[in-house]
C-alpha positions as a Markdown table, in Angstrom:
| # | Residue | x | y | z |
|---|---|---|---|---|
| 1 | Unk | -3.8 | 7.8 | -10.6 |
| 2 | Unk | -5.3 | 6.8 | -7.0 |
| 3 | Unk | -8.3 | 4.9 | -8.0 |
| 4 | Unk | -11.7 | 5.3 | -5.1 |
| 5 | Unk | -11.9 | 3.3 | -3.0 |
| 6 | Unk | -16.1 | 1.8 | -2.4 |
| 7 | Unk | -16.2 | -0.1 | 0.8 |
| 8 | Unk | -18.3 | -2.8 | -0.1 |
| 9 | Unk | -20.6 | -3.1 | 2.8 |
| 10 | Unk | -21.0 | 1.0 | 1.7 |
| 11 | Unk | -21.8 | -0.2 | -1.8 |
| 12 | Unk | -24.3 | -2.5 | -1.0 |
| 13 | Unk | -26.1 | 0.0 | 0.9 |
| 14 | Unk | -25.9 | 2.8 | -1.5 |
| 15 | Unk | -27.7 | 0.7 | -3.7 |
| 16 | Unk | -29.8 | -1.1 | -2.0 |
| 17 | Unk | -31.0 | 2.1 | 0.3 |
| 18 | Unk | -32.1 | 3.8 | -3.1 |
| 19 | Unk | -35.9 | 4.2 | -3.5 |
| 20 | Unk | -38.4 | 5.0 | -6.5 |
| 21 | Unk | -40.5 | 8.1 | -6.5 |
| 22 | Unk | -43.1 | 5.6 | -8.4 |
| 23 | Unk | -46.5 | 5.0 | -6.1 |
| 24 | Unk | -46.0 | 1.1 | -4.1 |
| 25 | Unk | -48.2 | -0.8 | -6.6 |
| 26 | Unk | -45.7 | 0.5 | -9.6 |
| 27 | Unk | -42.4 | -0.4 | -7.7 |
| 28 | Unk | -40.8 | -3.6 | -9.0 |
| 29 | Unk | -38.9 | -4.9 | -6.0 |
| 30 | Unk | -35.4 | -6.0 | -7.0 |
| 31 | Unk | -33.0 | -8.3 | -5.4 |
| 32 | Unk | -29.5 | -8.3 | -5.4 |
| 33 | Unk | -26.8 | -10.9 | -4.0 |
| 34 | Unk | -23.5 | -10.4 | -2.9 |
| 35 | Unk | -20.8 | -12.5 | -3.7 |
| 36 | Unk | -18.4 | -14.1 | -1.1 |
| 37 | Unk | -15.6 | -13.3 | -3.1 |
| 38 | Unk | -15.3 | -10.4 | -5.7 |
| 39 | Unk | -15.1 | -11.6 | -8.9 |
| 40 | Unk | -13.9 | -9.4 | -12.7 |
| 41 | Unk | -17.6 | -10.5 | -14.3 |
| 42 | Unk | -21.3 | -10.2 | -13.5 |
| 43 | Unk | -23.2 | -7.1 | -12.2 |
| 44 | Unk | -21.1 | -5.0 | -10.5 |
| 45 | Unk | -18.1 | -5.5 | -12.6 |
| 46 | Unk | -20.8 | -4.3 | -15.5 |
| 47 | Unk | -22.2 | -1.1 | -13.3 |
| 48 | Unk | -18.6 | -0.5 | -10.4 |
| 49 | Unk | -15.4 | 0.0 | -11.2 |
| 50 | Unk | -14.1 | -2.1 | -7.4 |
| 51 | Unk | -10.7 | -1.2 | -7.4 |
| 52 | Unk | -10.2 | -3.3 | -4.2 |
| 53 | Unk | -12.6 | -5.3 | -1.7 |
| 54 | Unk | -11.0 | -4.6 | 1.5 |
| 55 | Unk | -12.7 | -5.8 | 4.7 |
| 56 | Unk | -12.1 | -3.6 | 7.9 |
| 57 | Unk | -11.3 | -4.4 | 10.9 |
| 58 | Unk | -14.1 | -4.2 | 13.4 |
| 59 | Unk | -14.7 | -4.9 | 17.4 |
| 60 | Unk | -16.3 | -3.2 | 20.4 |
| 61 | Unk | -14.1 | -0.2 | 20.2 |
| 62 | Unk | -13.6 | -0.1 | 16.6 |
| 63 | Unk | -17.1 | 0.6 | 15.1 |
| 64 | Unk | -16.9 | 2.0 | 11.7 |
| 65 | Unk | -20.4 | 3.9 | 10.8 |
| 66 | Unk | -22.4 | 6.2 | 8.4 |
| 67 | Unk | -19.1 | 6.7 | 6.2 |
| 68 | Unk | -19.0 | 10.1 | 5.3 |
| 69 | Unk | -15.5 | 10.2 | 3.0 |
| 70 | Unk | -13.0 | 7.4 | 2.1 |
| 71 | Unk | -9.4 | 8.8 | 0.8 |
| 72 | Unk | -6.7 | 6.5 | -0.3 |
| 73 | Unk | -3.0 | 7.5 | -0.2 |
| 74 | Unk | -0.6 | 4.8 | -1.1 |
| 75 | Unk | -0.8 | 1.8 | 1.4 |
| 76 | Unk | -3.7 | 3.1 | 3.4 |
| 77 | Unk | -6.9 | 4.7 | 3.6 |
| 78 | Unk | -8.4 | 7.1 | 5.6 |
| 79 | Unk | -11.7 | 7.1 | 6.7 |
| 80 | Unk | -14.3 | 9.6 | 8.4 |
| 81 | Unk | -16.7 | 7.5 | 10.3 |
| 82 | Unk | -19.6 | 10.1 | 11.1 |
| 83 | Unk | -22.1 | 7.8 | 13.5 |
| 84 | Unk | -19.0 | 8.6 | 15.9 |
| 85 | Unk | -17.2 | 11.5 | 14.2 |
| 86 | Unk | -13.8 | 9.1 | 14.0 |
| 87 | Unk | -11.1 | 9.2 | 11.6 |
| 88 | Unk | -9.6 | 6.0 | 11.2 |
| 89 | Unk | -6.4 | 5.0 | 9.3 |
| 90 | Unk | -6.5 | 2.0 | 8.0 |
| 91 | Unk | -3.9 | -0.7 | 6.4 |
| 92 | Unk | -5.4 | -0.8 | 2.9 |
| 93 | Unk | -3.6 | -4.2 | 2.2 |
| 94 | Unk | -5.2 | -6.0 | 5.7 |
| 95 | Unk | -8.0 | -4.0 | 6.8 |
| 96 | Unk | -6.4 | -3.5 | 10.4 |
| 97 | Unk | -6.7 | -0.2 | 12.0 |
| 98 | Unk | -3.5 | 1.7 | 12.4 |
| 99 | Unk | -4.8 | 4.7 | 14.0 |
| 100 | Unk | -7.9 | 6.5 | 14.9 |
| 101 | Unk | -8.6 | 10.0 | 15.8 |
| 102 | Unk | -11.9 | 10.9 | 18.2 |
| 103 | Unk | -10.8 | 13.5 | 20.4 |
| 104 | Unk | -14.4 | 15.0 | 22.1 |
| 105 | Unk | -14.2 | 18.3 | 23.8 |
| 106 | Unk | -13.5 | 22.1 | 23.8 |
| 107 | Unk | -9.4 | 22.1 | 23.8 |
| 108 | Unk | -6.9 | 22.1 | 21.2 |
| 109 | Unk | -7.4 | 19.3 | 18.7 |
| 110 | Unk | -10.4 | 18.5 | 20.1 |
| 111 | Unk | -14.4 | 18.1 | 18.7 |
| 112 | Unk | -17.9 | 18.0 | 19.3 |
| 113 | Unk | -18.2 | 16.5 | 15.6 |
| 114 | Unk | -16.2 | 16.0 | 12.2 |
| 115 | Unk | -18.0 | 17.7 | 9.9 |
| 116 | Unk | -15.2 | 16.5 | 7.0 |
| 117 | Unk | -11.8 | 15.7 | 6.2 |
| 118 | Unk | -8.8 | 16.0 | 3.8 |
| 119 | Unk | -5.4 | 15.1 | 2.9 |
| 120 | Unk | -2.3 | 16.5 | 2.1 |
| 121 | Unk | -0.3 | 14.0 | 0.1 |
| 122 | Unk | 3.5 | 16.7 | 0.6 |
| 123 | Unk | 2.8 | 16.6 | 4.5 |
| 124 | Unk | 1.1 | 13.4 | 5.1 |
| 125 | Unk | -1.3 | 15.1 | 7.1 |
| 126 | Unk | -4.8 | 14.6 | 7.8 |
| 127 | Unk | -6.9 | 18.0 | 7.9 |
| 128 | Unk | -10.1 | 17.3 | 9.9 |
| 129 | Unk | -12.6 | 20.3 | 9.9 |
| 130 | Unk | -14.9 | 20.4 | 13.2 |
| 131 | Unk | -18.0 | 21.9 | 14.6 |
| 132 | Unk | -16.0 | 24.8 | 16.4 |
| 133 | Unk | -14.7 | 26.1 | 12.7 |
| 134 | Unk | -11.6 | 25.4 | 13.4 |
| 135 | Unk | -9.1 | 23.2 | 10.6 |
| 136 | Unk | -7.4 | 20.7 | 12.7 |
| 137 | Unk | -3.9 | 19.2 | 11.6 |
| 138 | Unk | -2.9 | 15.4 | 12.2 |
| 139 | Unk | -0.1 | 12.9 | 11.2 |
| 140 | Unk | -1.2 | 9.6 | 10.1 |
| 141 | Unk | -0.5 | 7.9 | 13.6 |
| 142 | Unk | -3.0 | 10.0 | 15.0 |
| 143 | Unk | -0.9 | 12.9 | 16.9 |
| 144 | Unk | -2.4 | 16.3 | 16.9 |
| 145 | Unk | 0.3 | 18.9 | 15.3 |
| 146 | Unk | -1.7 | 22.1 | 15.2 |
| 147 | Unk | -5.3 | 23.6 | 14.5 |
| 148 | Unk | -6.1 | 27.2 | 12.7 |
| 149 | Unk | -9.6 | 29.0 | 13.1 |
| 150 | Unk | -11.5 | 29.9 | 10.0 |
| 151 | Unk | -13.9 | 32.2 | 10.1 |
| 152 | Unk | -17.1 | 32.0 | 11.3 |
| 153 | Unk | -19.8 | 30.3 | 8.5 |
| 154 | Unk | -20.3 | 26.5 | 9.1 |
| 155 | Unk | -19.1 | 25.1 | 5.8 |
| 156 | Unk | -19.9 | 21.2 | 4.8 |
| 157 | Unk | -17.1 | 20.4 | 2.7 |
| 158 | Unk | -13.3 | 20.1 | 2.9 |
| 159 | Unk | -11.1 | 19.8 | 0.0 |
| 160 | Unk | -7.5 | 20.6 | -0.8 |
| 161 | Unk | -5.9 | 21.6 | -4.0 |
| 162 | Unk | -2.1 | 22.2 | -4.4 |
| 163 | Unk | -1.6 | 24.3 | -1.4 |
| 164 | Unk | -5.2 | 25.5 | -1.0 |
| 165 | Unk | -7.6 | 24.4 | 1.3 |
| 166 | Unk | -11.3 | 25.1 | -0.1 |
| 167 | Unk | -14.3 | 25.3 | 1.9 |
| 168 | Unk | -17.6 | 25.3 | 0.2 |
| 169 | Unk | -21.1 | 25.7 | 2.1 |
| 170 | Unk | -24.3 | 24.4 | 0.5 |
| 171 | Unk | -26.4 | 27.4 | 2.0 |
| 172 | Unk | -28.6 | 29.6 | -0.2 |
| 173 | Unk | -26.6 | 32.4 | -0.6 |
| 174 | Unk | -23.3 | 30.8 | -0.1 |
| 175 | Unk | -21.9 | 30.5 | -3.4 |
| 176 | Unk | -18.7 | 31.7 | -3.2 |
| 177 | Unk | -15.9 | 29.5 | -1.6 |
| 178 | Unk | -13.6 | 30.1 | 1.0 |
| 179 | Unk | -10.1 | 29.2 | 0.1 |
| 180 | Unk | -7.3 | 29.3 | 1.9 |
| 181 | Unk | -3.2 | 29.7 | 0.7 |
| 182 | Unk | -0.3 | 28.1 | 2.2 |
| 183 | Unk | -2.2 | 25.9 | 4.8 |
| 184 | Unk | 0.2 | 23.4 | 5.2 |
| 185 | Unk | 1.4 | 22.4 | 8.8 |
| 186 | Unk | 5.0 | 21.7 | 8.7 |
């Protein structure tokens, strides 16, 4: 069972970003502390299940924002930063970037924006679906193997079942997923 993965700085700002609907003078304002160190008792053991606490590597060129999806897959997680539409692989043992995939433009492999990602556990290969409606095709190291055009509608999500990809709008009207067979890059 691959168990989720929560950055912590994420976590903190999931909760702490949530707001009441209650009028100001009703709102009871409410505090919470980190710990330095994680630790199996107190309030997020009680409310998170943390399977790790892994902190990422970060510098001028490496700037991890506005996480959009976090997939584990064995020693490593993959990330879609979407502040800067990146896809980083990461070291889930060390928090060092392995690899990172930002390629802007109009060519092969290449992006205005990430709208999401997948994986494919048989292939090891990261499925990144862009603003062009095109599925993209990457090995973990980052390299560009192939891309395949889907059809026109802008879908929001990205998953993969077996060898199905699924995309799913959230558009009135767009109930109906599209799913596609045997989309594995080998």
């Amino acid at each position: 069972m691959i168990k989720p993965f929560i950055p912590f700085c994420a976590l903190l700002f999931l909760l702490l970003s949530c707001t009441s609907n209650q009028p100001d003078r009703e709102r009871k304002q409410i505090i919470l502390t980190a710990p330095d160190k994680p630790s199996i008792a107190g309030y997020f053991k009680d409310h998170f299940e943390i399977a790790d606490v892994i902190q990422i590597e970060t510098g001028d060129d490496l700037l991890i924002a506005d996480i959009k999806k976090v997939i584990r897959h064995k020693d490593r997680i993959i990330l879609l930063s979407g502040g800067n539409s990146t896809v980083f692989v990461i070291d889930a043992k060390t928090g060092k970037i392995q690899s990172s995939i930002n390629r802007v433009g109009r060519g092969p492999g290449e992006s205005r924006s990430v709208i999401d990602i997948a994986f494919d556990e048989l292939s090891e290969q990261i499925l990144i679906y862009n603003d062009y409606s095109r599925l993209l095709f990457f090995d973990l190291n980052g390299t560009f193997l192939s891309e395949k055009k889907i059809d026109d509608e802008l879908y929001e999500d990205l998953n993969r079942y077996g060898n199905k990809v699924i995309f799913h709008s959230k558009s009135e009207g767009c109930d109906t997923p599209q799913i596609l067979d045997n989309c594995i890059n080998v």
